[in-house]
C-alpha positions in Angstrom: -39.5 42.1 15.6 -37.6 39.3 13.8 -33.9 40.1 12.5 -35.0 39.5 8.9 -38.3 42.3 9.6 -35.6 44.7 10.8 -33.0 43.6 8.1 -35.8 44.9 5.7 -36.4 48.0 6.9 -32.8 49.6 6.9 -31.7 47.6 3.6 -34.9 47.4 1.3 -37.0 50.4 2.9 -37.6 52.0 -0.4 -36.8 55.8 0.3 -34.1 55.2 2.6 -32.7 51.5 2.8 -29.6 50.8 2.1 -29.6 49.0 -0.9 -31.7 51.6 -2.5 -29.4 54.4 -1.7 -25.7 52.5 -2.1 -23.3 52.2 -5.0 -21.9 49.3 -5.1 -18.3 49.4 -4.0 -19.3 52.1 -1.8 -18.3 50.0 1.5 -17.1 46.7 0.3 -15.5 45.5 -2.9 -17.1 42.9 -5.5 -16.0 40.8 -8.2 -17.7 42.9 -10.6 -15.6 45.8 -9.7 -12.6 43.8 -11.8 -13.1 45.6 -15.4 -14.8 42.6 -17.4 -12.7 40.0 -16.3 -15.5 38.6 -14.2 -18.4 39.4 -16.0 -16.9 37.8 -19.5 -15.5 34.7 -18.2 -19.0 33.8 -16.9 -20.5 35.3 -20.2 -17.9 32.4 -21.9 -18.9 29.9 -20.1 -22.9 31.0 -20.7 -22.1 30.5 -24.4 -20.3 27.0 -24.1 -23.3 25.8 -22.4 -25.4 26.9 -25.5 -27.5 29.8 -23.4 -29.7 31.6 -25.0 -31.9 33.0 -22.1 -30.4 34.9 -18.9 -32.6 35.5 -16.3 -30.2 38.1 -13.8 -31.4 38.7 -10.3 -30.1 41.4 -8.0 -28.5 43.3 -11.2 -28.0 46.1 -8.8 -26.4 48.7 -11.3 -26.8 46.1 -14.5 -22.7 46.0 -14.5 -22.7 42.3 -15.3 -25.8 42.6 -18.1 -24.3 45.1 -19.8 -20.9 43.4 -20.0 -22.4 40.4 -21.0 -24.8 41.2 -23.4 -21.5 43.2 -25.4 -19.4 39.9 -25.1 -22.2 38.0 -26.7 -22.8 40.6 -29.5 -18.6 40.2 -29.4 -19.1 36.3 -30.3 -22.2 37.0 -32.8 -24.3 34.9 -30.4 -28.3 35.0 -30.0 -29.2 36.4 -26.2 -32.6 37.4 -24.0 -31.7 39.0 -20.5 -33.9 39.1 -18.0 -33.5 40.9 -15.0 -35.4 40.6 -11.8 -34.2 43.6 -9.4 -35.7 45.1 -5.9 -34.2 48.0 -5.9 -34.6 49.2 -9.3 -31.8 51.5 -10.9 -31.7 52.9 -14.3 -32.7 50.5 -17.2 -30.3 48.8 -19.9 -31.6 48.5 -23.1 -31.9 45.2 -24.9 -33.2 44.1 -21.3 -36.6 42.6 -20.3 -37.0 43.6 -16.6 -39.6 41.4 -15.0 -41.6 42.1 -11.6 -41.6 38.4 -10.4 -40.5 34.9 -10.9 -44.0 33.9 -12.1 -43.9 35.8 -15.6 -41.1 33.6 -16.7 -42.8 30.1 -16.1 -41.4 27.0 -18.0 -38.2 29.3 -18.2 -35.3 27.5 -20.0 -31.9 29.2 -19.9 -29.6 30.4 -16.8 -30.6 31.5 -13.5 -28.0 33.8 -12.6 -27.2 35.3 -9.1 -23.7 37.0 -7.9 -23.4 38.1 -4.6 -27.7 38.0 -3.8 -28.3 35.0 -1.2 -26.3 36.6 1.3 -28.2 39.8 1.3 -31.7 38.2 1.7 -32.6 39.5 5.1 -31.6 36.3 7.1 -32.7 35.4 10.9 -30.5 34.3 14.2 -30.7 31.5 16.4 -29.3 30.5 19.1 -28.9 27.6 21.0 -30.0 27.8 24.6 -30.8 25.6 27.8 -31.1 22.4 25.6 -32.7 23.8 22.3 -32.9 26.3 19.5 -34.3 29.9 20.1 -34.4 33.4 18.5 -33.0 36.2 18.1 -35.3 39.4 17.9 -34.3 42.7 17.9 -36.3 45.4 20.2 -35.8 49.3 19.4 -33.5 49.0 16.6 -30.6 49.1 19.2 -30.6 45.6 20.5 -31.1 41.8 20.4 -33.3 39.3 23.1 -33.9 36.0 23.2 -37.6 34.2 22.9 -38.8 31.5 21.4 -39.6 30.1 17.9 -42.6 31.0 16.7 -42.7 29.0 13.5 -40.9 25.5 14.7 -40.7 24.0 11.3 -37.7 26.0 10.6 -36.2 24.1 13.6 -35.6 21.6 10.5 -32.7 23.7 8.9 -31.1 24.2 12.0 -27.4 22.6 12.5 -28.2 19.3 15.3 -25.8 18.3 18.0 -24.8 22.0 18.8 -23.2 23.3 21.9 -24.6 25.8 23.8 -24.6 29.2 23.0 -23.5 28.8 19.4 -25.3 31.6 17.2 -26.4 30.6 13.7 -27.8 32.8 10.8 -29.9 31.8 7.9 -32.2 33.2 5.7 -35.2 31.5 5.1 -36.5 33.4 2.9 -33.4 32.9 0.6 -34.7 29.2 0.9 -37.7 30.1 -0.1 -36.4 32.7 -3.0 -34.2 29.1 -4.6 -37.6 26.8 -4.2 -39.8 29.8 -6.4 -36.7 29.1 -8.8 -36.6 25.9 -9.7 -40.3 25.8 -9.7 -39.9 28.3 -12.7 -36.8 26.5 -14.4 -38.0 23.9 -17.1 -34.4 23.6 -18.4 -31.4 24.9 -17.9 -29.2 25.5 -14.6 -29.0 27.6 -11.3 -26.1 29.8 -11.1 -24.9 31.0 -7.5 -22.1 33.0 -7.0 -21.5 33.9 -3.2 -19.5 33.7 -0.4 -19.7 31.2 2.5 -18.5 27.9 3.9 -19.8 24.1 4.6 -21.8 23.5 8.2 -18.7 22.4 10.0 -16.8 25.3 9.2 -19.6 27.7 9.8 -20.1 26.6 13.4 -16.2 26.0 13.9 -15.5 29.6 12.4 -18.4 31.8 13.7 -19.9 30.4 16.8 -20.8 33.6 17.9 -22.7 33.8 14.2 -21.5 34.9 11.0 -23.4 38.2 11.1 -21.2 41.2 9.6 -21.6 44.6 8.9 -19.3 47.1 6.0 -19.2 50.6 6.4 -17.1 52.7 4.2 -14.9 49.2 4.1 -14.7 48.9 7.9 -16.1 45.6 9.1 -18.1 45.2 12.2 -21.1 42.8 13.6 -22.9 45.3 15.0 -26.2 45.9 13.1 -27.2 49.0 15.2 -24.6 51.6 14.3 -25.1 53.5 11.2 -28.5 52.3 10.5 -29.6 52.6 7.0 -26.0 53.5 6.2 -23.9 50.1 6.5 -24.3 46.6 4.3 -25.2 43.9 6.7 -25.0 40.1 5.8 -23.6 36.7 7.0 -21.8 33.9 5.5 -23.9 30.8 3.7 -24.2 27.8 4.8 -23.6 25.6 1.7 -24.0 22.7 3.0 -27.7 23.5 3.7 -28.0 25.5 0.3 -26.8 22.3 -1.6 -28.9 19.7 0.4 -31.9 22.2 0.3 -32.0 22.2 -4.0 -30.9 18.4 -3.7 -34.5 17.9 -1.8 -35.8 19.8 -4.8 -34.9 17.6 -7.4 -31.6 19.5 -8.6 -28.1 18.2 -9.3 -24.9 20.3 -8.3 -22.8 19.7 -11.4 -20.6 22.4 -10.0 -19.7 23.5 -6.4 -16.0 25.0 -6.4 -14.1 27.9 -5.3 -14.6 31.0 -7.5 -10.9 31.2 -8.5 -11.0 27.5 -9.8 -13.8 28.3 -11.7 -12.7 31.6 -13.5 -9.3 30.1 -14.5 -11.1 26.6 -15.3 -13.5 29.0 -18.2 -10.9 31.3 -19.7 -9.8 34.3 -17.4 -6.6 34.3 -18.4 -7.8 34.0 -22.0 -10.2 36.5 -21.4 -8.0 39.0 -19.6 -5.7 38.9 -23.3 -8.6 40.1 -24.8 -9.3 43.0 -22.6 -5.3 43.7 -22.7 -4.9 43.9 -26.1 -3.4 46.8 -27.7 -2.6 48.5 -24.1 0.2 49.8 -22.8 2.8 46.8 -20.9 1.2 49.3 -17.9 -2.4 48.6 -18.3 -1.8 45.0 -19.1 -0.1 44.9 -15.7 -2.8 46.0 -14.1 -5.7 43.5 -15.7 -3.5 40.7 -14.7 -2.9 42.1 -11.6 -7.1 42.3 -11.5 -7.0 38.4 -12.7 -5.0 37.5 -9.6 -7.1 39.2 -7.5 -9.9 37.7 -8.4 -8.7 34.2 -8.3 -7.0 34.4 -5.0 -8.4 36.9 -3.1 -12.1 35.9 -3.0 -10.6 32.4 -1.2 -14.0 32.0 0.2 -16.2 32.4 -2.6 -17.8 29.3 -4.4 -19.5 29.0 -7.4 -22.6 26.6 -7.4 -24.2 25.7 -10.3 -27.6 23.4 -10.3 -29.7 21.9 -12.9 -33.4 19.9 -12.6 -32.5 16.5 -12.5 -33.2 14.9 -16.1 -32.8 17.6 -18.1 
């Protein structure tokens, strides 16, 4: 089978995958594990940009909805969330959940995705004897090498490679941002995530960016612990940003996630939330603002909108 066929088995498999079964924070941490620091500062920025409409997707645990939905009560300003989720947890109220892409057509507001690209079951290639091959997996305990069965994908694939180099990407995340902007009559695509440009990716990872979490260890082997352990790979935003540019979208925004937060009121935000505390507690929220801002060093924040609007 494929890697992504396998990826969704032991992470979408509805009665025993992994992202149906997880907390969040379980074997990794997330930027929306930082109080509401996160989760308002975007919220701020949603509001300066005159958004009415939120259209979530992977809302996991609806952390970030609920968070944001209270800051724009907070400001007295008008709001419609949306949330489009796989693995479905318990509902938030004052939230539309929606089965598909296609029910919001001629949507105008924000697109918003933390943390979702990444776990789109991706696939691996590798390049061997002069050209690009794949990477399927036999018996759920181990990889071999055959040929491409679809060669149009050959067009995403990194050029003048050496051999051996290993490269992940998910097509069907590709796929996922296309169904997007097909829906998105004005407004913008938000993407939160973590990754690096092509050069970096192949300098970094040639071996592929593939890596597991289980109960915060980090591995790259996608055979242990099966069901049990997060597995994902680093984007490659050079692809991600020349893909929506082929669809007519302008990045107006690609910076690191630090920049961004402190750029839209973090620190103003975080005097909010520390308000009234103890000199203890406000310790610790500014100690959760520096986190966020130099920790995730690898995050980005990429924000699209259909040209002419």
């Amino acid at each position: 089978m494929r890697f992504d066929e396998f990826l969704s088995e032991v992470l979408y498999n509805p009665q025993k995958g992994y992202y149906f079964r997880k907390k969040i924070g379980e074997d990794y941490y997330t930027s929306i594990s930082f109080e509401k620091l996160f989760s308002w500062t975007f919220a701020n920025y949603f509001i300066n940009l005159n958004i009415e409409n939120i259209l979530e997707i992977g809302a996991n645990e609806g952390y970030f909805a609920k968070e944001a939905i209270e800051f724009y009560k907070m400001k007295n300003k008008k709001l419609n969330y949306f949330i489009l989720e796989r693995a479905m947890f318990k509902e938030i109220e004052g939230v539309k959940y929606i089965k598909n892409l296609k029910e919001l057509k001629e949507f105008d507001g924000v697109i918003f995705q933390n943390e979702v690209l990444d776990a789109i079951e991706f696939r691996r290639f590798i390049y061997k004897d002069g050209k690009w091959k794949e990477l399927y997996v036999r018996d759920f305990k181990e990889f071999y090498i055959d040929e491409i069965k679809d060669k149009e994908i050959i067009k995403y694939l990194p050029e003048n490679v050496f051999e051996g180099l290993i490269y992940d990407v998910s097509i069907k995340a590709l796929e996922f941002l296309k169904e997007q902007v097909e829906i998105l009559r004005k407004g913008f695509i938000v993407i939160v995530d973590y990754g690096y440009e092509r050069d970096e990716i192949i300098e970094r990872f040639p071996n592929g960016s593939l890596t597991t979490y289980y109960k915060h260890s980090v591995s790259d082997n996608p055979f242990e612990n099966l069901y049990e352990q997060d597995i994902t790979y680093f984007l490659d935003w050079t692809l991600i940003k020349n893909f929506l540019k082929g669809l007519n979208v302008d990045i107006i925004v690609f910076e690191n996630q630090g920049k961004f937060l402190l750029e839209n009121g973090i620190l103003e935000i975080a005097e909010i939330i520390s308000k009234n505390l103890s000199e203890l507690e406000r310790f610790k929220i500014f100690n959760k603002v520096k986190s966020l801002v130099f920790d995730f060093h690898n995050f980005y924040v990429l924000i699209g909108a259909p040209r002419g609007t």
